[in-house]
N, C-alpha and C positions, 0 to 999 in steps of 0.2 A: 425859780423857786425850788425848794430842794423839800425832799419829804423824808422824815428819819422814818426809818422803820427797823424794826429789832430783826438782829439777826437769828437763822433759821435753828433749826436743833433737829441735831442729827442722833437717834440711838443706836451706839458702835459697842458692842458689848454688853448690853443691858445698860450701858451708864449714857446719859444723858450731854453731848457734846454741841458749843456754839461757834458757828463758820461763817464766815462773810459768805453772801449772797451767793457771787462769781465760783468760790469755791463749790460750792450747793450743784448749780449749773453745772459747772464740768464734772461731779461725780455722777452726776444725772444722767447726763448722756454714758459714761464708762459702764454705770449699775442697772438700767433700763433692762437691757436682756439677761439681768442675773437675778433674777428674782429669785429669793428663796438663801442666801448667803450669807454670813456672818461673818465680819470683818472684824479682826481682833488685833493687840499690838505683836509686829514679830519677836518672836527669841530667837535670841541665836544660838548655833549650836556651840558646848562648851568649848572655848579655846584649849584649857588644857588637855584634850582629847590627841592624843599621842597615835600616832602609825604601828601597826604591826606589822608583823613581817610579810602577810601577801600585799601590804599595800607599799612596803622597802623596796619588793621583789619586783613591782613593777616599771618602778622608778631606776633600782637598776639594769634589767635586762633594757630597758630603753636607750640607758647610758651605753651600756654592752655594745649596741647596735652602734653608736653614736660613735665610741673610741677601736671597732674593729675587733672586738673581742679582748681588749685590754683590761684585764681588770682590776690593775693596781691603781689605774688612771680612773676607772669608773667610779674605785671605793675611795678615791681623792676627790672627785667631783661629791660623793656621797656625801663627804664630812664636811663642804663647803655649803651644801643644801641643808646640812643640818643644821649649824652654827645659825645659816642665813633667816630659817623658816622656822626653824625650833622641830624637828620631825619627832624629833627622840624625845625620852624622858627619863628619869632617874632610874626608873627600873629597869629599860630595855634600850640603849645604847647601839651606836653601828658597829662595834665590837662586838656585841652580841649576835648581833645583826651578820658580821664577816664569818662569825664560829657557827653560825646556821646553815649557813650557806654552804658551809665542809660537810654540815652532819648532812644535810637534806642531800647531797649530793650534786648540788650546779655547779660549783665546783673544786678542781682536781690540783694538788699540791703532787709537783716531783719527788720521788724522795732523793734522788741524786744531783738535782739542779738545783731544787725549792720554787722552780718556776712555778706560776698559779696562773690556772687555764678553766676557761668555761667546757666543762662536763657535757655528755650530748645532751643530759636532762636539760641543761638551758638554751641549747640551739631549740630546743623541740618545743620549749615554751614561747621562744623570743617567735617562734612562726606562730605560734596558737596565739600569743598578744597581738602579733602585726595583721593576723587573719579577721581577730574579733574589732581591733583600732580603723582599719581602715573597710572592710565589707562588713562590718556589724554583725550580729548570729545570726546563721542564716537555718532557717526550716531543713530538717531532713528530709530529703526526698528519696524515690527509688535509686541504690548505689549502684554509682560509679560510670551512667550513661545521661548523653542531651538528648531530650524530646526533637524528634522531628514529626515533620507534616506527614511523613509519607509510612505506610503501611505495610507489611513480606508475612509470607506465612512463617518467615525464620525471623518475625522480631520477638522483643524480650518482653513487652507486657502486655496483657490485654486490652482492647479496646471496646469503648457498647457499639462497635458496629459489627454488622453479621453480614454473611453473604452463603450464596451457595457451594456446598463442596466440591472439591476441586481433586482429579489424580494428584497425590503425593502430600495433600495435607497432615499435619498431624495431627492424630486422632485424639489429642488431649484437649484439641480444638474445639471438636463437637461442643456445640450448646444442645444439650439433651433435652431441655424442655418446647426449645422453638422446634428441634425434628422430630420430637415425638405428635406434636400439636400439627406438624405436617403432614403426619400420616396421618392421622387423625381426617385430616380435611381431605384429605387424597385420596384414599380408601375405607372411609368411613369407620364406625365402634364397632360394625357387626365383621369386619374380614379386615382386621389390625393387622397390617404388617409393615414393616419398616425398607425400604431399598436405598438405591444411593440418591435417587431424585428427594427424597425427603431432607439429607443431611442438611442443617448449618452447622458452619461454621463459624467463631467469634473470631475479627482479626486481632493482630499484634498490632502492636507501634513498631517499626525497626528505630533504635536505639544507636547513634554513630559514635564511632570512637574519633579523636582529635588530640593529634601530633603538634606540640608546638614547641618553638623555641623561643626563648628570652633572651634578646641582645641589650647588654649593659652596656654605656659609655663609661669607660675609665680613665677619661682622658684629663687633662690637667683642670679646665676648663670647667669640671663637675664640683670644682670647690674656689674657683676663683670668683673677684667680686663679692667675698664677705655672704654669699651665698652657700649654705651645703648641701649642694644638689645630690651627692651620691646615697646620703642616709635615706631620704626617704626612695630612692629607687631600689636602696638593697628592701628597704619594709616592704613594697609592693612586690618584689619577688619573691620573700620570703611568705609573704599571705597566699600568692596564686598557689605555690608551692602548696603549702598548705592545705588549701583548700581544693586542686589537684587530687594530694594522694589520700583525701581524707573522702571527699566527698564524689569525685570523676578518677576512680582507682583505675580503669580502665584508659583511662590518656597518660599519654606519657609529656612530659617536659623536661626537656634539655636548656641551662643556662651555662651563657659565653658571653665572657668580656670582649669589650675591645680597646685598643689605645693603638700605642703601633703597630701589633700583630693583633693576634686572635685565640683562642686557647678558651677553650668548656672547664667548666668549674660544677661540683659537686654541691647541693642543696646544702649537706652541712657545712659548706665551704660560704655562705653568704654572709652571718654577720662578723665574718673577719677579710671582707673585701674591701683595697681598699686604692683610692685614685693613686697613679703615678705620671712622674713626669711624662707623658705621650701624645701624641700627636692622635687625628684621629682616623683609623685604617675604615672607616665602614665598611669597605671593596674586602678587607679578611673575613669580617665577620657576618657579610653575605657568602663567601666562598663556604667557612666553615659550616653557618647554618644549612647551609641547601647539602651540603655535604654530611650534616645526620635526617637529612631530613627526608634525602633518596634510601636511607636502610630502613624508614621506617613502612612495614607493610598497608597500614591502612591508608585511603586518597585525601583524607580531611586532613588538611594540615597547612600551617601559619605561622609565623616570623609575626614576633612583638619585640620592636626595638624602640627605648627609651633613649634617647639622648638630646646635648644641650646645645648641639653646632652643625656644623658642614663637615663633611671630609676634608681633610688636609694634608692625608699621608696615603701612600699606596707602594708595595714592594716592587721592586724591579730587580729581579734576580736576588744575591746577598745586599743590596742596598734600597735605601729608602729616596721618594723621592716625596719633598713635602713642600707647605707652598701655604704658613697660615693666614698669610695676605688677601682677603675676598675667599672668592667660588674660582677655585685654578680649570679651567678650562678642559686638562689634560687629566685631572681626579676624578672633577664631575663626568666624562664620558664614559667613563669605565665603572663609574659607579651605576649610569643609568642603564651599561647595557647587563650589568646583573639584576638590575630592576625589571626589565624586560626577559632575564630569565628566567625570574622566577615568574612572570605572568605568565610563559610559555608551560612551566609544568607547573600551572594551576596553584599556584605558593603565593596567597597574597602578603605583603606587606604590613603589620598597621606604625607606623611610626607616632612615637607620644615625643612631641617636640616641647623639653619643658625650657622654653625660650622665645621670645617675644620679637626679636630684632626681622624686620620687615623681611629684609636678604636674606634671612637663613627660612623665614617662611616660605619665601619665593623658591628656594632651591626644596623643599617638603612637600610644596605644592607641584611640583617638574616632577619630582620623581615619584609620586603617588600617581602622575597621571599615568606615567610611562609602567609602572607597576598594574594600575589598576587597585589597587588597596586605599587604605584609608590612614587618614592624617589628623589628630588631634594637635591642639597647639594647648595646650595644658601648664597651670600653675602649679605648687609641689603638692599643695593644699587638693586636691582636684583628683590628683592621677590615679591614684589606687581603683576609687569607682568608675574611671575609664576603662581601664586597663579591663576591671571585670566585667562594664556590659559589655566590650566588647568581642569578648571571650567569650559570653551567654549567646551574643548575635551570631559567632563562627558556627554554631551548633547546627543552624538547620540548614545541611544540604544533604544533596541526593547521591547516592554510592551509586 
């Protein structure tokens, strides 16, 4: 037997609306803990609402990134996003858009070549974008040092702990009102006098500084498979970079390729980095790092190497000796006793392996042990927040 019964009415806007039953139900359950809401139809925002130029300017310094600092291929790609999306409008064109980009100064025309080159104002943006895209904005804190546990009468900011004076503290240390309140107790109001048993002192935080280096893979390997593994690792080293000498001006970081050999590359030298045919030396670009890593004077310090394989090359005198075939037996040993060297003087490793294949895990997993460091196995989508908790974690040791 069936029973009709009218359907319910809903008021959505002040207007009066009728829904089948079921429909009632499941808004019922969604509306239950939103009491108090007013649901209305959406607009949408108008389509012909055109791009200006910081919203052009992001879309190319990406591109930037993408073609190696090319920019005649950026602003090809520019005019194929246009046509494609409709970015422009009749008023304000990517011609307009390319003669901005001369006045503002990102960038720089030859006058003897006519070659057109990204200006340092767009390296210095493409790290402020890659800083903000991939670690979000982050809070200012005190510049340019990491909180540790530990406490010195030579650290850099104060703490609410107190203790009693000690020979050779400094006396900007004094907390005046706990010593005074100590003589006070010690010797009472009527025969106030102050000695060194009264003094507190407020401690410090000691504040460490942290030496690292950034090892890039350039090896063929970073762009094969329809993958483009190298863009987003130049964006993560251009962000650390960044957020390095903006925010931990006090650390230093050094970045070095590798492929067949090894060779350090300068911060404004990252978004014109770019894969070549090479093999991949890791055995160099361990030699090289630990080789800036003994001039640097402070003990905190760490190796972040991004890559998407095994070693498969290693130098033997003027020649190479390589082996892309598996884990070569005769690569891997010499790679793991650099792993072991740098456990010996205290140099962890963290390797960000952005590759999935079980064998190249297995060999990540060997030489992380044989380091003592740490191993991520990371998608491209992922690495950047790797990269920097891990770099938050290096922070708290002891000098």
């Amino acid at each position: 037997m069936f029973v009709l019964r009218p359907e319910p009415i809903i008021l959505i806007d002040n207007k009066k609306k009728h829904f089948p039953i079921q429909t009632v139900l499941n808004l019922n359950k969604i509306l239950k803990p939103m009491i108090g809401y007013r649901f209305a139809e959406y607009t949408a925002p108008p389509k012909n609402k055109k791009a200006d130029f910081d919203t052009l300017l992001k879309i190319f310094l990406s591109l930037l990134t993408m073609t190696s600092g090319d920019v005649g291929e950026a602003m090809r790609y520019m005019n194929s996003l246009d046509r494609q999306y409709g970015l422009t409008g009749e008023d304000y064109g990517i011609g307009d858009f390319y003669e901005d980009l001369k006045k503002k100064g990102y960038i720089e025309e030859s006058q003897q070549t006519g070659e057109v080159k990204p200006a340092p104002k767009s390296e210095q943006e493409m790290r402020r974008q890659a800083l903000t895209e991939i670690f979000g904005k982050l809070k200012k804190s005190s510049e340019g040092s990491h909180q540790t546990r530990f406490t010195s009468p030579q650290g850099d900011e104060l703490t609410a702990d107190s203790r009693p004076y000690s020979f050779g503290d400094d006396t900007s240390q004094i907390a005046m009102t706990d010593t005074i309140r100590n003589a006070h107790i010690n010797h009472g109001l009527d025969d106030f006098r102050l000695t060194e048993d009264d003094l507190t002192v407020v401690e410090r935080e000691y504040k460490t500084q942290t030496s690292t280096v950034l090892m890039i893979d350039i090896s063929h390997s970073m762009i094969l498979y329809g993958e483009d593994r190298i863009t987003p690792a130049k964006k993560v080293a251009m962000a650390l970079a960044e957020l390095i000498t903006t925010r931990y001006p006090k650390d230093t970081l050094d970045i070095i390729v590798f492929g067949n050999d090894s060779w350090q590359i300068q911060i404004k030298d990252l978004p014109y980095l770019e894969v070549g045919p090479y093999h991949t030396n890791t055995v160099a670009g361990l030699e090289l790092a630990m080789d800036i890593l003994r001039r640097r004077k402070n003990k905190n310090k760490q190796i972040f190497m991004i890559t998407d394989g095994k070693p498969t090359c290693i130098k033997e005198g003027l020649k190479y000796y390589k082996n892309s075939f598996g884990i070569d037996s005769k690569i891997l040993k010499k790679t793991l006793t650099l792993a072991a060297q740098c456990r010996r003087l205290e140099i962890p490793v963290t390797t960000f392996m952005i590759a999935s294949d079980p064998y190249l895990q297995a060999f990540v997993r060997e030489f992380t042990e044989v380091n003592n460091g740490n191993a991520y196995y990371s998608g491209l989508k992922g690495l950047g927040q790797m990269v920097f908790e891990d770099y938050k974690r290096h922070k708290r040791r002891k000098i």
